[in-house]
C-alpha positions as CSV (number, residue, x, y, z in Angstrom):
1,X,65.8,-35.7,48.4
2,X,64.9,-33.3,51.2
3,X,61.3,-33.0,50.7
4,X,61.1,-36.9,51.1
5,X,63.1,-37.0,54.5
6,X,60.5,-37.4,56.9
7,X,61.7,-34.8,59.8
8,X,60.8,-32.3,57.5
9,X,57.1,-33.3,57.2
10,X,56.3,-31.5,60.5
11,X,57.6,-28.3,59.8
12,X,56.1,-28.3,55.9
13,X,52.9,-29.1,57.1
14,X,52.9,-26.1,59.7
15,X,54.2,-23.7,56.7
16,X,51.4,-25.5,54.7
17,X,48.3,-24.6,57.0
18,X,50.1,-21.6,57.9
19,X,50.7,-20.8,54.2
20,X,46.9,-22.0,53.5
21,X,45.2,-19.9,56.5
22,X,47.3,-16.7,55.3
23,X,45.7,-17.4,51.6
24,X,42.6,-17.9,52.7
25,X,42.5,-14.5,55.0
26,X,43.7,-12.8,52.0
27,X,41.3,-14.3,49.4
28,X,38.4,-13.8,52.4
29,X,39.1,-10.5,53.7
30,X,40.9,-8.8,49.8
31,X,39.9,-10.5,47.0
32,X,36.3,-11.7,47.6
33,X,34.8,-8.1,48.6
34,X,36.2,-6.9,45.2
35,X,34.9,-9.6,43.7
36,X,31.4,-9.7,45.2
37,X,31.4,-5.6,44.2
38,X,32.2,-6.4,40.7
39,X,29.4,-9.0,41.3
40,X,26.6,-6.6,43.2
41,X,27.7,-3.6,40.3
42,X,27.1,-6.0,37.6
43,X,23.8,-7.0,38.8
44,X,22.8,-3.4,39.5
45,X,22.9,-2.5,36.3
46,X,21.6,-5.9,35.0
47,X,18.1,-4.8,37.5
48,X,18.8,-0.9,36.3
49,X,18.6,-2.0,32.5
50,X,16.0,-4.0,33.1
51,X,13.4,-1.5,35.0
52,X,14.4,0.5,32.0
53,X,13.8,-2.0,29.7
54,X,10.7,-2.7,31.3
55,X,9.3,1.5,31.9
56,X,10.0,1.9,28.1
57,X,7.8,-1.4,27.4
58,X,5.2,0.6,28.8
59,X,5.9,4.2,27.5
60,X,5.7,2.2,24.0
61,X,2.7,0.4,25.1
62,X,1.0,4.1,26.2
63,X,2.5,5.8,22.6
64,X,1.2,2.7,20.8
65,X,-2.1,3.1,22.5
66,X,-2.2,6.8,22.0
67,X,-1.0,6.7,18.5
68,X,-3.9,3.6,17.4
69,X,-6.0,6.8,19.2
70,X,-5.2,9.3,17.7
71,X,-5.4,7.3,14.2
72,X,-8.7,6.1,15.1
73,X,-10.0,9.8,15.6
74,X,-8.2,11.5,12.5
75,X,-10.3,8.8,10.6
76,X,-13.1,9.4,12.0
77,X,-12.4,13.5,11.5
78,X,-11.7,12.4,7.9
79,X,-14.8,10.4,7.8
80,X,-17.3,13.4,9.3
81,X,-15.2,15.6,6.9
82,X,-15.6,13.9,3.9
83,X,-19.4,13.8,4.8
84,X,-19.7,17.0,5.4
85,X,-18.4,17.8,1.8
86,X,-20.1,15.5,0.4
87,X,-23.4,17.1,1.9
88,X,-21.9,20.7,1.2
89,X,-21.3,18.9,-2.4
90,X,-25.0,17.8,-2.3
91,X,-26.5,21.0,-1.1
92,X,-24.4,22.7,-3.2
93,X,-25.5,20.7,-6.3
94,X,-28.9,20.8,-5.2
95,X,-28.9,25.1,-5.3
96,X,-27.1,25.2,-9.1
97,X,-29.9,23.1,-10.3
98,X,-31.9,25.0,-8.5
99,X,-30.7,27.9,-9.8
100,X,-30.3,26.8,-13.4
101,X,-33.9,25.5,-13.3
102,X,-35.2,29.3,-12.1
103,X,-33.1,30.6,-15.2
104,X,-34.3,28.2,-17.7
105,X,-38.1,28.5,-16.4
106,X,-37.2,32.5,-16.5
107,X,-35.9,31.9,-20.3
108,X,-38.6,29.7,-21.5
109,X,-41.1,32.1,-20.1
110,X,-39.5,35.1,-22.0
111,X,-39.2,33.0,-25.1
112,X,-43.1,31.9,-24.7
113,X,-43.8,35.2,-24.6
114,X,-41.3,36.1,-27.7
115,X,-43.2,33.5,-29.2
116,X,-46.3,34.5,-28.2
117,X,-46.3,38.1,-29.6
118,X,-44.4,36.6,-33.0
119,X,-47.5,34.4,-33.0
120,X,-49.7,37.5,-32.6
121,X,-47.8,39.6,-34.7
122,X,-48.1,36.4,-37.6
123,X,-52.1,36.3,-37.1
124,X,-52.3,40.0,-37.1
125,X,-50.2,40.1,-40.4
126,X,-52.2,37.0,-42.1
127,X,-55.7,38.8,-41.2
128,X,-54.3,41.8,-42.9
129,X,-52.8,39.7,-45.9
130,X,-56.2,37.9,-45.6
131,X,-58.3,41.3,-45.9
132,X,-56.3,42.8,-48.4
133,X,-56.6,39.6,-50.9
134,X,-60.1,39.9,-49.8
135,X,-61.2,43.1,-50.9
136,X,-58.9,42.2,-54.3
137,X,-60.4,39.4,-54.9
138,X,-63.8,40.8,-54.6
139,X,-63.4,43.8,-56.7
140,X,-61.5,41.5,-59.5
141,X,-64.3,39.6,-59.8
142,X,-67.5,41.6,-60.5
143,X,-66.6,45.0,-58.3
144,X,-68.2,43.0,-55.1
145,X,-67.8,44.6,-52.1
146,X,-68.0,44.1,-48.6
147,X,-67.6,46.7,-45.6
148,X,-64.1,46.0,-43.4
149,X,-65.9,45.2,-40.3
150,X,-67.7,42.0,-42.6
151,X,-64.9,41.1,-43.9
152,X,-62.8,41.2,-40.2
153,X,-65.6,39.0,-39.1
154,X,-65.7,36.4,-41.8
155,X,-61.6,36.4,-41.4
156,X,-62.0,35.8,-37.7
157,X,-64.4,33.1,-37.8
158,X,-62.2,30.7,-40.7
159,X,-58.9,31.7,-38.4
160,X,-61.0,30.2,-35.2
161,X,-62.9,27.3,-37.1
């Protein structure tokens, strides 16, 4: 076998290292920048997506903030809101009764005084009823009789007593 003769082990061994040093050269100078650019791109989007990554962590840390804000402030609108209905409610309420208490005081007056002059009229009508039986009586029973300002009088002071 050739490759076992031993006066070719010289001239393999130079085509080896020569061989070898060409490979190396090639893998050094071709293949390894290529390589290291795939490398450098990869990681420059690796740092790229992580900044990003990292700036919307904050954005959503700023909308979260903003939004807990702006939730905290619509309750508290919703809070003064609802009290200030509740007071309008109040005030409100307060002015119908008020209102309803005025026309109720303005009714029970106008039926006092209804009342009143029925009341009036009544005693007017049982003094005339009164003087009429009177003066009946007293002529049915032995032609009495009494003046109309005595009888008035007599009337007026059993209606008082």
């Amino acid at each position: 076998m050739p490759q076992l003769d031993s006066t070719w082990y010289i001239s393999q061994f130079f085509w080896l290292i020569i061989s070898f040093i060409a490979m190396f050269i090639i893998v050094w100078k071709f293949i390894m920048p290529l390589c290291k650019a795939t490398v450098d791109y990869r990681q420059s989007i690796l740092d790229k997506n992580l900044k990003d990554a990292e700036d919307f962590k904050l954005k959503a840390e700023i909308y979260s903030r903003e939004y807990s804000k702006c939730v905290d402030d619509l309750n508290k609108k919703t809070q003064e809101t609802f009290s200030k209905m509740m007071e309008d409610a109040k005030i409100s309420q307060k002015k119908l009764e008020d209102d309803y208490k005025k026309e109720f005081d303005k009714i029970i007056l106008e039926n006092s005084q209804k009342l009143e002059a029925i009341q009036n009229e009544a005693s007017n009508n049982v003094k005339i009823i009164a003087e009429t039986l009177t003066k009946q009586i007293l002529s049915s029973i032995g032609n009495l009789t009494a003046s109309d300002a005595e009888i008035q009088d007599r009337i007026e002071n059993v209606l008082k007593g």
